[in-house]
Structure formats: structure tokens, C-alpha cells
C-alpha positions as CSV (number, residue, x, y, z in Angstrom):
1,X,79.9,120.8,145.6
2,X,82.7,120.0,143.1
3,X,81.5,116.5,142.9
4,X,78.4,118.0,141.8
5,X,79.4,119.9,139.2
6,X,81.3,116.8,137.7
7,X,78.4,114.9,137.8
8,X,76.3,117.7,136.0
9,X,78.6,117.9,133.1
10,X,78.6,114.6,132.4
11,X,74.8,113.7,132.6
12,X,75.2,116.8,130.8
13,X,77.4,114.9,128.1
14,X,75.2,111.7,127.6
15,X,72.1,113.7,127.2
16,X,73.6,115.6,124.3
17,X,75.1,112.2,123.0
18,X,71.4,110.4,123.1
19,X,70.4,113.6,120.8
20,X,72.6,114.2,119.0
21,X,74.3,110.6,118.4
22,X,71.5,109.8,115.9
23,X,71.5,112.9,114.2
24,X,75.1,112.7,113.7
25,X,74.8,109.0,112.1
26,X,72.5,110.1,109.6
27,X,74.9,112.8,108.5
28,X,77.7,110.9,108.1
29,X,75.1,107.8,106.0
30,X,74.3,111.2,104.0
31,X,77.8,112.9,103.6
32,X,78.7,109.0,102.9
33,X,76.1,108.7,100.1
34,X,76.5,112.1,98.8
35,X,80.3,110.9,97.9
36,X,79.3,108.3,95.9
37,X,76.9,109.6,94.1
38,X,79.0,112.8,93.5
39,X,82.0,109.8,91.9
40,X,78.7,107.8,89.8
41,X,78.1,111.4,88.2
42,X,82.2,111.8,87.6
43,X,82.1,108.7,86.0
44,X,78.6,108.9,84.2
45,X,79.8,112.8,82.6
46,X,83.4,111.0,81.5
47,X,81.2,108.2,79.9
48,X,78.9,110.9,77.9
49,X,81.7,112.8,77.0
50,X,83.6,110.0,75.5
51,X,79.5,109.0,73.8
52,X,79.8,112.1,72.3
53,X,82.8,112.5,71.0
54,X,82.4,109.0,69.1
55,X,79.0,110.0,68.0
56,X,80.8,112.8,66.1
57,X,83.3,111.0,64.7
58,X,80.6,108.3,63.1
59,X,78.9,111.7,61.8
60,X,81.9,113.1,60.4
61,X,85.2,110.6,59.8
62,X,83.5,108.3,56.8
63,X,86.4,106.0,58.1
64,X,85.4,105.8,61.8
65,X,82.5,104.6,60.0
66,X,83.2,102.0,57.9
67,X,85.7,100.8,60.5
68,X,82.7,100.4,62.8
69,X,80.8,98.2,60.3
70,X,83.4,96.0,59.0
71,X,84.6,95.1,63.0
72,X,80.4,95.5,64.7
73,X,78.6,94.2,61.4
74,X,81.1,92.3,59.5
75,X,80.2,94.3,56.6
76,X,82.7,95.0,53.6
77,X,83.0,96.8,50.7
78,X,81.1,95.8,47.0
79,X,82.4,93.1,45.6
80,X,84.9,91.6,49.0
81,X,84.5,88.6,50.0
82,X,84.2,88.8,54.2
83,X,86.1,85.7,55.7
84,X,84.9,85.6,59.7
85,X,87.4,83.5,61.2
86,X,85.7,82.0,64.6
87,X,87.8,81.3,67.6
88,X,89.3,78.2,68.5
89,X,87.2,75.9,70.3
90,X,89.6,73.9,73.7
């Protein structure tokens, strides 16, 4: 009888792991992909907020400006003569 009951418990046991083995791998593919999207949008909201904080300055600091044009445009003020120096070739 005890032999039985063994026996039982463990068809028992590999039933439940042929029904619930699947379902359990697709959590953990989810719970896995839920992390790394949840990090992508820690990163993405770092990134904005640093965007937007440099958009204000160009709105606001007439230096963070020109800064911007003289190093991203090469642009200088009336009557300076630009010199762009280009890097050394090996």
C-alpha cells in the first residue's frame, strides 16, 4: 500500500511539472524581459533629463550657446578669423 502511495505522489509530481514547467518558463522569459525594459527606461529617463536640462541652458546661458557654435559649427564672432586645425594624418 505504501508503495502505492509513493508512486501516486510522484506521477503526481511529473504531471504538475508537464503543466506547469511551461508556464513557469514563460514567466521567468517575461520577469526576464520586464527587467530590461524596466533598466532601457532608467536609462532612456536619465538621457531626457540630461536633453532637457541642456535644452534650457541653450535657451537661457547666451554662453552655453555660443560655446555650442564655435565647438558644433565652427562659428566665431564678427570680425575673428576661425583657424580649424585638422588632425594629424599617421
Amino acid at each position: 500500500m505504501r508503495i502505492w502511495t509513493v508512486l501516486f505522489v510522484l506521477l503526481g509530481v511529473v504531471v504538475l511539472i508537464f503543466v506547469f514547467g511551461p508556464a513557469y518558463s514563460r514567466y521567468s522569459l517575461t520577469l526576464a524581459k520586464i527587467r530590461q525594459v524596466s533598466k532601457e527606461v532608467r536609462l532612456l529617463r536619465k538621457e531626457n533629463a540630461y536633453l532637457k536640462e541642456s535644452l534650457e541652458r541653450l535657451r537661457n546661458d547666451p554662453s552655453a550657446l555660443e560655446e555650442l557654435a564655435r565647438r558644433e559649427y565652427r562659428m566665431g564672432r564678427p570680425g575673428e578669423i576661425v583657424y580649424v586645425v585638422a588632425p594629424e594624418e599617421d
